[in-house]
C-alpha positions in Angstrom: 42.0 -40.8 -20.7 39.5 -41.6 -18.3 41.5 -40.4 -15.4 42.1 -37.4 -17.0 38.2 -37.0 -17.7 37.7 -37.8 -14.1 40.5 -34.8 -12.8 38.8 -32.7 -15.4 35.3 -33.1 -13.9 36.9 -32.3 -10.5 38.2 -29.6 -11.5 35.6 -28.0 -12.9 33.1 -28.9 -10.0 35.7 -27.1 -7.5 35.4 -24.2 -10.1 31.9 -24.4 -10.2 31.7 -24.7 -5.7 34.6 -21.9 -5.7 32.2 -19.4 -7.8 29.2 -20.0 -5.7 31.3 -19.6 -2.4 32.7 -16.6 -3.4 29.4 -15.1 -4.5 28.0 -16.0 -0.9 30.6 -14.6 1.0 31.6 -11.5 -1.5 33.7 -9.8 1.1 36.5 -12.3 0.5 39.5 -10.8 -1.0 39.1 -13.3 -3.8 36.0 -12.2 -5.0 36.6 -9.9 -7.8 38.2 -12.5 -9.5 35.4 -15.0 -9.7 32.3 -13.9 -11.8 29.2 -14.9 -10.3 27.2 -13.7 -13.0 26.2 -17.5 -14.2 24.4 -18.2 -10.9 22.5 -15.3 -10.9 21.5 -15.8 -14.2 20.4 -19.0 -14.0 18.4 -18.0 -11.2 16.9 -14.9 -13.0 16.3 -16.5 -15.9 14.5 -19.6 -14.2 12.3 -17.3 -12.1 11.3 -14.2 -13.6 10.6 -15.9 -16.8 7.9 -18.5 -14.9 6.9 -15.3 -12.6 6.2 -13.4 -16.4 4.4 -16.1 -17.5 2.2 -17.0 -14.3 1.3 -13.7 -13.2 0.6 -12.7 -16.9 3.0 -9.3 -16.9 4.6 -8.3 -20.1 7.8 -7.4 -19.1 10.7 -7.0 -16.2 14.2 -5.7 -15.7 16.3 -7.1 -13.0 19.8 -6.3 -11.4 22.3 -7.4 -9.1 25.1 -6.4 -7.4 28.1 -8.1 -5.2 31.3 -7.7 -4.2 31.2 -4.2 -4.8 30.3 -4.4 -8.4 27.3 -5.0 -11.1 27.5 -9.1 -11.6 23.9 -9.3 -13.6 21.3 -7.4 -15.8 19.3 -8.3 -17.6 15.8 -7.5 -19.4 12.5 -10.2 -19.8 9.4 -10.2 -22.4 8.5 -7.2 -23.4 8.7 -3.3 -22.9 6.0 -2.4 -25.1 3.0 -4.9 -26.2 2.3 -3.7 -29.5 5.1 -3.5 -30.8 6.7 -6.0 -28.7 9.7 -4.0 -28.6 12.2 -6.0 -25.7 13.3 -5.4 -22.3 16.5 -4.0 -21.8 17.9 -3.1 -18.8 20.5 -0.1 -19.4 17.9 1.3 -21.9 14.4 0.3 -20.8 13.0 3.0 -18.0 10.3 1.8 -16.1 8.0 4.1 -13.4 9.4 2.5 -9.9 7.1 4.4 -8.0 8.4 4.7 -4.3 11.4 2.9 -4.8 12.0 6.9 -4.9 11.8 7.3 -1.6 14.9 5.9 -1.0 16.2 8.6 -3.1 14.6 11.6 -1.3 16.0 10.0 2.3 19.3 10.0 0.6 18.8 13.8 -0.4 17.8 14.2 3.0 21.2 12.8 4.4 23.3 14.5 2.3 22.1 17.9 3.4 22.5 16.1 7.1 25.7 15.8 6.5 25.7 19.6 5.2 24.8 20.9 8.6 21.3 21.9 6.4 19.3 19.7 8.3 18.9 18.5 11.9 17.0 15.4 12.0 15.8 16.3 15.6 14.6 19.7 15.1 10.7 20.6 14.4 10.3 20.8 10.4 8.4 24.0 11.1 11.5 25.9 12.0 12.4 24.8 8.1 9.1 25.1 6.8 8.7 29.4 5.0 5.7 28.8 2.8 3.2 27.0 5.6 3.5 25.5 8.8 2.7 22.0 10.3 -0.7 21.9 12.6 0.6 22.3 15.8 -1.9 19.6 16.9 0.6 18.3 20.2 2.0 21.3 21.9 5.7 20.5 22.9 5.8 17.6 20.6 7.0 18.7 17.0 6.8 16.6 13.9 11.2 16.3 13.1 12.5 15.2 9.8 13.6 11.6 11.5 9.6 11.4 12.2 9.3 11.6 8.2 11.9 9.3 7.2 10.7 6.4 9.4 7.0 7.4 8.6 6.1 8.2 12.5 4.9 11.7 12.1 1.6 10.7 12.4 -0.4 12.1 9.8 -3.6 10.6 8.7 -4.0 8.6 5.1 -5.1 9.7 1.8 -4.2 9.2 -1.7 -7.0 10.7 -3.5 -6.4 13.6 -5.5 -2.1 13.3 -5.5 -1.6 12.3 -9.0 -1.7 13.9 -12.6 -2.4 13.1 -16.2 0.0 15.3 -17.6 3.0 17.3 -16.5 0.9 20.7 -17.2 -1.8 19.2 -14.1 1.1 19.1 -11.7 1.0 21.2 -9.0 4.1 22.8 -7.4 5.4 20.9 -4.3 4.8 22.9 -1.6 1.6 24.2 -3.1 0.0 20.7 -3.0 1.5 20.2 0.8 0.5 23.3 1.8 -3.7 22.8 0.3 -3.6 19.2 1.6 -2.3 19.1 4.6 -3.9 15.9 6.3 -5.0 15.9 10.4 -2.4 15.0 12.8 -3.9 11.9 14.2 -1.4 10.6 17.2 1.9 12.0 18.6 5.1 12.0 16.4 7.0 9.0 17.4 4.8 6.7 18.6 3.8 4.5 15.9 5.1 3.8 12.3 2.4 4.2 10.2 3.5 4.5 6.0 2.3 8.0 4.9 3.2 9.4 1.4 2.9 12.8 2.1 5.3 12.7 5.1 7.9 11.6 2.4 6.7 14.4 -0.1 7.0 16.9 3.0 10.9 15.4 3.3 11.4 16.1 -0.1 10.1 20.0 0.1 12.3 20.7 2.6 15.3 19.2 0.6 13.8 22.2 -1.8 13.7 24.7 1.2 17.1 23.8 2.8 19.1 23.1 -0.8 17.6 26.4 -2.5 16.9 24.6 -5.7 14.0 22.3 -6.9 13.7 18.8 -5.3 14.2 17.0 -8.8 17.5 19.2 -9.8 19.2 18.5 -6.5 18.6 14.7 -7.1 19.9 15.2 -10.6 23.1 17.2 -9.6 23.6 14.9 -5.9 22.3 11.8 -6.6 22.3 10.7 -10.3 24.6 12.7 -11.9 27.3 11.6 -9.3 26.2 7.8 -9.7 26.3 7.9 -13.2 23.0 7.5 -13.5 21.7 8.9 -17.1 18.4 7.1 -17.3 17.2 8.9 -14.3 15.1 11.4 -13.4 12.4 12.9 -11.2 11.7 15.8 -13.6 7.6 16.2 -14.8 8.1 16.2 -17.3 10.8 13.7 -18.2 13.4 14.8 -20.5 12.3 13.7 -24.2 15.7 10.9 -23.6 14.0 9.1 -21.2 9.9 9.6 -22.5 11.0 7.5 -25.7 12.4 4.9 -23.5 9.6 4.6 -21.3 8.2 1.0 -20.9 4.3 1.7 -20.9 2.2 -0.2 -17.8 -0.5 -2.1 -18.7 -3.0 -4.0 -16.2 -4.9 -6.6 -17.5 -8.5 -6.5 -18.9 -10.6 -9.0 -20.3 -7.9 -11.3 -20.8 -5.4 -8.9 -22.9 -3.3 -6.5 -21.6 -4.2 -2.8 -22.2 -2.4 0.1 -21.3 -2.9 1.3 -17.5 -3.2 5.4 -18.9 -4.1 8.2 -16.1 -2.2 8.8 -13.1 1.2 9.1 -14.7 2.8 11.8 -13.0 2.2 13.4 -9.4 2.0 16.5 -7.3 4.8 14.8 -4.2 7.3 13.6 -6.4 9.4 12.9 -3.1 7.4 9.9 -2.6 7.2 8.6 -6.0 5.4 10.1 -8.5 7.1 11.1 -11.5 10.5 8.6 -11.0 11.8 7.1 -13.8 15.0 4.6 -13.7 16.1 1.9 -15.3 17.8 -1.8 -13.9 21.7 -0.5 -14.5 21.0 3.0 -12.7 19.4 1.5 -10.0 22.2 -0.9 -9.2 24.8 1.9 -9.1 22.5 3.0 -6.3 22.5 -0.2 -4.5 26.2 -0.3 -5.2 26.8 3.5 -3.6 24.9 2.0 0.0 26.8 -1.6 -0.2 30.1 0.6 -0.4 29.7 3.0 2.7 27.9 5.3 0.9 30.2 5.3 -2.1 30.0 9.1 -4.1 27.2 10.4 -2.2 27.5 9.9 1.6 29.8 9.2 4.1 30.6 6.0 5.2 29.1 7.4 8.9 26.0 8.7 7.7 25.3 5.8 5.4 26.1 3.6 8.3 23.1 6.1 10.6 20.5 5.3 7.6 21.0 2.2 7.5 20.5 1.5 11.3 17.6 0.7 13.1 16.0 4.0 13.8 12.1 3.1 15.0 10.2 -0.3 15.5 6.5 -0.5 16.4 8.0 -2.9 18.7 10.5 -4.9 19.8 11.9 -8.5 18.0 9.7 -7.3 15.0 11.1 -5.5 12.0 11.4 -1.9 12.1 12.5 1.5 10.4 15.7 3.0 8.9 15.8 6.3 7.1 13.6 5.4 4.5 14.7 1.9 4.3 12.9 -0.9 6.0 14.1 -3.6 7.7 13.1 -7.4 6.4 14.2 -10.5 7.5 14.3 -13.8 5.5 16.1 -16.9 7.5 16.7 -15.0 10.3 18.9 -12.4 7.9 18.5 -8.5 7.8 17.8 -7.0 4.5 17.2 -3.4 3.6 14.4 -3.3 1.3 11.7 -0.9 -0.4 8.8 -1.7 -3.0 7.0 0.8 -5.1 3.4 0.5 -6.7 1.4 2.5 -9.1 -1.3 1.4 -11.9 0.7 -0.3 -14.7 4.0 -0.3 -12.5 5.8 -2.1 -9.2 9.0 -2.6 -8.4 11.3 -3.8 -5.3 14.9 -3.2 -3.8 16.2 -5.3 -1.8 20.5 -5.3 -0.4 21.5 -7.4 2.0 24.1 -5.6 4.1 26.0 -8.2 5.7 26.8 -10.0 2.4 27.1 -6.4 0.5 24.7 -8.0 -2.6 21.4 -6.5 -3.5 18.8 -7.2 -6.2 16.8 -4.8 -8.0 13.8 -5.6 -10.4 10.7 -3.9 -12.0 7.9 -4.7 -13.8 5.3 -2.8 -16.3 2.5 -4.6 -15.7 0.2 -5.8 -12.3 -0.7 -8.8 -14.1 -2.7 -11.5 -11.6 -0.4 -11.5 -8.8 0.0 -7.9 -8.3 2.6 -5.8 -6.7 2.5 -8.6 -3.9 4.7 -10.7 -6.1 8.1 -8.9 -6.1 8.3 -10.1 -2.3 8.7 -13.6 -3.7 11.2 -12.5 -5.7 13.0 -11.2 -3.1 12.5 -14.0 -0.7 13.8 -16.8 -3.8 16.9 -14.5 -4.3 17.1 -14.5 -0.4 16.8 -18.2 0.0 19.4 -18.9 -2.4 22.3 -16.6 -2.3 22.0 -15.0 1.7 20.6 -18.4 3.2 21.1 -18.4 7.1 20.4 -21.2 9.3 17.3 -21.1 11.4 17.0 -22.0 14.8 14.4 -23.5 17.0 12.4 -20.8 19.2 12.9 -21.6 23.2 9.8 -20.3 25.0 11.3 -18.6 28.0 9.9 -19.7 31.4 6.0 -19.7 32.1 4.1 -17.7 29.6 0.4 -16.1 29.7 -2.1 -17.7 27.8 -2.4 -16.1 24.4 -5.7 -17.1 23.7 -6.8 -13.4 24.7 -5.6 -11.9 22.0 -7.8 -14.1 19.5 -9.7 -11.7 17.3 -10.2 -9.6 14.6 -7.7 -6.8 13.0 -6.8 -4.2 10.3 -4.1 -2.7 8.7 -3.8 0.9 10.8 -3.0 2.9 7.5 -6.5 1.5 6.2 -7.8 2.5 9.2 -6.1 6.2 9.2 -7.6 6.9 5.5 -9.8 9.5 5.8 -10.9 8.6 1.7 -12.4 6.2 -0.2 -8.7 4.3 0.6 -10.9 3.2 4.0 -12.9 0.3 2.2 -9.7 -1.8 1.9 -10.0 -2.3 5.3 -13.9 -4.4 4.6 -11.9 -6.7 3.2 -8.1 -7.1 4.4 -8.9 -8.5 7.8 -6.7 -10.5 9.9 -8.2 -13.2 12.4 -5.9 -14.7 14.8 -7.4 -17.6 16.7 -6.2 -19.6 19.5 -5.6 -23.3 18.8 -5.7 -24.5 22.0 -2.3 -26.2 22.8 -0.4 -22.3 23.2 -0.1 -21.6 20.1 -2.2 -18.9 17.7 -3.1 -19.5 13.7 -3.1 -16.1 12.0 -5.2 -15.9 8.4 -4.4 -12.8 6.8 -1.7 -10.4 6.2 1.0 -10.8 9.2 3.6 -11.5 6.7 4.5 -9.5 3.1 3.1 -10.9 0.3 0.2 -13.1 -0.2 -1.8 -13.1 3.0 -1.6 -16.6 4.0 -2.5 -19.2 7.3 0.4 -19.1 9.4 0.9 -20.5 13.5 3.0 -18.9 15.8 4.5 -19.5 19.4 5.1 -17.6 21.9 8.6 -17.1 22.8 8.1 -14.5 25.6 4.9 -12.2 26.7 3.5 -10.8 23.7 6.1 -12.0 21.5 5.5 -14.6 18.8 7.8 -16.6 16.3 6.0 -18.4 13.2 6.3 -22.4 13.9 9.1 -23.8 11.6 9.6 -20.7 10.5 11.6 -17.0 11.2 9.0 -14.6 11.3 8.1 -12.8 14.9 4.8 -10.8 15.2 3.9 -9.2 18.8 0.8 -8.5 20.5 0.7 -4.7 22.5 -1.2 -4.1 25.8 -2.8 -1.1 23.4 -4.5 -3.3 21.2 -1.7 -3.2 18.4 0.0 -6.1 16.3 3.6 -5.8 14.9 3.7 -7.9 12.1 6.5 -8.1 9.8 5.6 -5.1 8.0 7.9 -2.0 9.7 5.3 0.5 8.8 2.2 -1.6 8.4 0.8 -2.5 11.7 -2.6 -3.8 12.6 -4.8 -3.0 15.3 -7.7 -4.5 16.9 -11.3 -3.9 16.4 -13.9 -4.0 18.6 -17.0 -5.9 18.1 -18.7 -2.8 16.5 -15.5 -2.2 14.2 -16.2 -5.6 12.7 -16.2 -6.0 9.0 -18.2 -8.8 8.9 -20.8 -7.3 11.2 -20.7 -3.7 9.3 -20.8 -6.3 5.4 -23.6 -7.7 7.4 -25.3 -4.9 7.8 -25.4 -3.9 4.3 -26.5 -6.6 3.0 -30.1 -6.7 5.6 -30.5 -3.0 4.9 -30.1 -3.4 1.2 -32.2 -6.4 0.9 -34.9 -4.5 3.0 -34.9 -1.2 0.6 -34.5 -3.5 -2.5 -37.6 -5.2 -1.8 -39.6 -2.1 -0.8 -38.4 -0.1 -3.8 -39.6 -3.4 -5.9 -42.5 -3.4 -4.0 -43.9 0.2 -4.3 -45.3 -0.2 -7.7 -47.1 -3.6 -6.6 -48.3 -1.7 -3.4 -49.7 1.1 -5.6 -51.6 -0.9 -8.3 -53.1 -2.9 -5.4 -54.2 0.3 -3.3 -55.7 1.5 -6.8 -58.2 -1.2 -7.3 -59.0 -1.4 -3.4 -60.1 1.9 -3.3 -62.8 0.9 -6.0 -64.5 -1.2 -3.1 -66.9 0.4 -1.1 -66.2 -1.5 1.7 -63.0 -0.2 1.3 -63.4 3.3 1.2 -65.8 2.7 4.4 -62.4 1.4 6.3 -60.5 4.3 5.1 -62.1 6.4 7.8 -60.2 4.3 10.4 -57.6 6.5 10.1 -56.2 9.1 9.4 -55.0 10.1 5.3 -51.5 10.9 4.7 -50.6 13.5 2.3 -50.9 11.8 -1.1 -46.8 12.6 -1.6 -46.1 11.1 1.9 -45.1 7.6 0.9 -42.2 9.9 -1.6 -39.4 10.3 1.0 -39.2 6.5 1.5 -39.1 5.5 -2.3 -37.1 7.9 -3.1 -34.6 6.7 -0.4 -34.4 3.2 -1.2 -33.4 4.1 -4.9 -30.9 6.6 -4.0 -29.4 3.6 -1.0 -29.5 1.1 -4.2 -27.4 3.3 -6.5 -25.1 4.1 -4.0 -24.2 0.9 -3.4 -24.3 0.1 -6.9 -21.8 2.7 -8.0 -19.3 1.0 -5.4 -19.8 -2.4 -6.9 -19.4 -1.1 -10.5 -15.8 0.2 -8.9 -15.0 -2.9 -6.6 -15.7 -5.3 -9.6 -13.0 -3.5 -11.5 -10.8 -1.9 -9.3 -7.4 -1.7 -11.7 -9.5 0.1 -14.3 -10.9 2.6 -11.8 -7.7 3.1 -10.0 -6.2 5.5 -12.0 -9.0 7.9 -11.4 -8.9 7.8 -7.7 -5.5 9.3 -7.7 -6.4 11.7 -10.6 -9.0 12.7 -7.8 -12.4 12.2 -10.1 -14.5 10.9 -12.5 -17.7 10.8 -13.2 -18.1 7.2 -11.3 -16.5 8.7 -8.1 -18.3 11.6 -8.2 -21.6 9.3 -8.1 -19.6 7.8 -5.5 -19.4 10.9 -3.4 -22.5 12.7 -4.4 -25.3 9.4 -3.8 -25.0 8.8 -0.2 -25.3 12.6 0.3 -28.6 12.9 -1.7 -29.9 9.7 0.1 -29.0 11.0 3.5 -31.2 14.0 2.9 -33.8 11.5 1.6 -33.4 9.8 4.4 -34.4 12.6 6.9 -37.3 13.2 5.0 -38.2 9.6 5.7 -37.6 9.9 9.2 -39.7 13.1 9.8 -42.7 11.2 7.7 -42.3 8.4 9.5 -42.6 10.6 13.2 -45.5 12.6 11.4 -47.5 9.3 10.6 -47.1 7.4 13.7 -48.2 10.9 15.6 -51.7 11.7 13.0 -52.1 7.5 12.5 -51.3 8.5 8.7 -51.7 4.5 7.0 -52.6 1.6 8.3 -50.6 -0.3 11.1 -48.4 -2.2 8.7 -47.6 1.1 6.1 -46.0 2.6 9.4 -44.3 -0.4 10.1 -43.1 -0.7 6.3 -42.2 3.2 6.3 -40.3 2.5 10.1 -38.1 -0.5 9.0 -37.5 1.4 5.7 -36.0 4.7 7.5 -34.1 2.3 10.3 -32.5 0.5 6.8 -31.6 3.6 5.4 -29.9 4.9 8.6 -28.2 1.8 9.0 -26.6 2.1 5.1 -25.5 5.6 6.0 -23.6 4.7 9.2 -22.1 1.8 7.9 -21.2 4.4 4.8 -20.1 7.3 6.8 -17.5 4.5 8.9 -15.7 4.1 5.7 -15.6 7.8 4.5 -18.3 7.5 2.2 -20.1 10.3 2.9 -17.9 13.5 4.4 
């Protein structure tokens, strides 16, 4: 008996290691007959349920695929609060934001393939309705520019969403009234720009001859089998009663996240609805050559590396981007809008991917679907890491110490700009060769990392996989494909501009406080006939003179008020932003205006008293260091698109 127990527990461990093997290396010819499903699900269950609970989200559908096949899917908490109606993953559509944007380079591919669409010829010679600024003679924005986000069009998110379906504009309407400035030369930097993707998606329109969303539905979904999809506004009446509400969280409860529901570029990701199961037989159509909807030659092209802001750092595909975890390649995408995120993630070598979105930002935010991803990574694509050789002699890296931003914060030409007063990155030289980076180099969390250098420029984190590299133009690769950072100068600095603000405001603060102390106190002077004997020192100023410079300080203080009162709640106002108003933002926008026209005022008083002596000596003084506050607000404001 015993001996049988023992030959019973062997075998089932060599069933057990045969599973796990075969889900690892899924191209075997074994594979379909072992069912990894068990693995996975321990691992779903293990994680997502702790992530649920940590990061406070209601709910979360996850899928993946392997071997050419769904092996997993499965739904967690809940799809709607209030009723507490549960997650399911055929049945549960969620809003996966631009996750779509896989979709729309798929489109684009297919009509590729068509002979529809060159992707080296200038969209303009595609575009009927409006053209493309031709801001670089003999340098033409193509449609590979748009699918690896190198066109080079400045940020901007405000104004692109809609309440309801009725508020949505028609694509190429909204494309055509918004275009943004062409800020650098197509090609030379991979920069992530929504409306490059939503200009993909209206020529998929122009070149197919039918709307965006019913060539997806008839090329995409429909082939796929992929019911609980669409990218209509508004959703079929199916799918609306299916819909998982978002919620964010707000004084310790979650409430829903209402407002920017739909958009006016559904290309990039407004408007897409899916659920788990659909989304895997997309994954499952790019792990298998393209399956129903491309060839196996033009999946293999958009899977490729097709741009990288530089070399030994991650880069672009068409419309995927690379990642690498252990040294191994993986296809990935997230999406993120208020109430939603999601992330895809395949794993070409290994032909396995992993799918999973969520209905809630909760307290870790979209950031956390990268640690799903990277668990799921870890465990079923582990590769071994190696040691990083320097090569040869190497140049000292402590000159590129220093401070620097995300480039599409710094391309925002709205209120989008501010993110960058706060999402700085320092690298600092430690002193032995190496560089500590705090801040986001990696995805995720911004976290402490060190890195050595490998070769000139080029950096690998110590004990770890990741590369970052330093330009001669100022401009640090990280591992985000389309998020690079560049440096600032000393004047750029966030901590000098935050600096700034808080001496100017303190200054108008205290003189705004001030003025009605001043006043009672000049009041009961001028009583005194000594006094009044002084006053013919100089000269009077108009009795409204001292206006300008109360009046500035006030308008300075609720300026910078109304951007706390949004700052201290950000999730609630966010909504609002991409609605394009409110009126919070419209304080926003309208304050610094009103107090730069205040401002002159000051100024001119200010030159008019020290010219006719108007005051004493330390009233011209006061009114001086009150303008030179003012001005110094209102530059520091107008740097971060606060006024304009």
């Amino acid at each position: 008996m015993l001996l049988e127990r023992k030959s019973s527990c062997r075998r089932a461990l060599l069933c057990a290691l045969a599973a796990v093997v075969s889900f690892l290396n899924v191209t075997a010819p074994a594979a379909a007959s072992v069912d990894p499903a068990s693995s996975v699900r321990a691992f779903a269950d293990a994680f997502i349920t702790r992530q649920l609970a940590e990061h406070r989200i209601p709910g979360a559908a996850v899928a993946v695929v392997a071997g050419g096949r769904q092996v997993y899917a499965q739904g967690y908490g809940v799809a709607e609060v209030e009723t507490r109606r549960p997650v399911d993953a055929a049945e549960t559509v969620f809003a996966p934001a631009s996750v779509a944007k896989l979709i729309t380079a798929t489109a684009v591919m297919q009509l590729v393939e068509r002979g529809r669409i060159d992707l080296d010829t200038d969209v303009n010679e595609y575009l009927t309705d409006f053209k493309i600024d031709d801001a670089y003679p003999g340098k033409p924005i193509t449609m590979a520019h748009l699918l690896t986000h190198t066109a080079g069009f400045a940020g901007g998110d405000f104004g692109t969403g809609a309440a309801t379906p009725g508020d949505v504009h028609p694509l190429g309407e909204h494309l055509a009234d918004h275009q943004p400035r062409r800020i650098r030369p197509p090609g030379t930097r991979a920069v992530y720009s929504n409306y490059g993707m939503g200009l993909a998606g209206h020529l998929v329109e122009l070149r197919s001859g039918m709307p965006f969303h019913e060539f997806v539905q008839q090329n995409i979904f429909a082939p796929l089998g992929m019911t609980h999809s669409t990218m209509a506004q508004p959703e079929p009446e199916a799918i609306a009663r299916t819909l998982a509400p978002g919620y964010r969280l707000a004084g310790g409860r979650q409430v829903q996240a209402t407002g920017a529901k739909y958009g006016h570029m559904p290309p990039h990701g407004a408007g897409f609805r899916s659920t788990a199961t659909d989304m895997a037989a997309f994954m499952l159509a790019h792990l298998n050559d393209g399956g129903k909807i491309l060839k196996p030659e033009t999946a293999r092209l958009m899977h490729s590396r097709r741009f990288g802001n530089a070399e030994g750092t991650s880069g672009m595909a068409y419309g995927f981007q690379e990642y690498s975890r252990n040294g191994r390649r993986l296809l990935v995408h997230r999406g993120n809008i208020p109430g939603y995120f999601a992330v895809l993630a395949l794993v070409p070598d290994r032909r396995i991917g992993i799918y999973a979105s969520y209905n809630g930002s909760g307290k870790g935010g979209p950031d956390s679907a990268w640690a799903l991803v990277n668990a799921f990574a870890d465990q079923f694509a582990a590769a071994p890491v190696t040691a990083a050789q320097p090569a040869g002699p190497l140049p000292d890296p402590a000159g590129h110490a220093g401070s620097y931003r995300a480039t599409q914060a710094a391309d925002m030409t709205d209120l989008g700009k501010l993110s960058s007063l706060t999402s700085v990155t320092t690298v600092t030289a430690t002193g032995d060769g190496t560089l500590t980076t705090t801040g986001a180099t990696a995805l995720g969390a911004p976290e402490t990392r060190q890195w050595t250098q490998i070769t000139p420029g080029l950096f690998r984190e110590k004990n770890g996989y990741r590369t970052i590299r330093f330009g001669t133009d100022g401009l640090l690769a990280t591992e985000n494909p389309a998020g690079p950072l560049e440096r600032l100068a000393w004047y750029q600095s966030p901590a000098l501009h935050l600096g700034v603000l808080g001496v100017s405001l303190t200054i108008l603060v205290l003189s705004a406080m001030g003025r009605p102390v001043a006043f009672a106190v000049r009041r009961i002077r001028r009583r005194s006939p000594a006094r009044r004997q002084a006053t013919h020192a100089h000269a009077h100023a108009p009795k409204l003179a001292g206006v300008p410079g109360w009046v500035t300080a006030v308008l300075v203080m609720a300026s910078a008020g109304s951007l706390v009162v949004m700052v201290a709640d950000f999730d609630a106002k966010q909504a609002d932003f991409f609605l394009g108003g409110s009126p919070l933002l419209t304080a926003i926008a309208t304050l610094p205006v009103l107090a730069a026209v205040a401002t002159a005022a000051q100024v001119v008083t200010v030159a008019l008293a020290w010219r006719k002596g108007w005051w004493s000596l330390a009233g011209r003084a006061h009114h001086s260091v009150v303008a030179l506050a003012a001005v110094a607000y209102l530059s520091v404001a107008a740097t971060y698109n606060l006024i304009g």
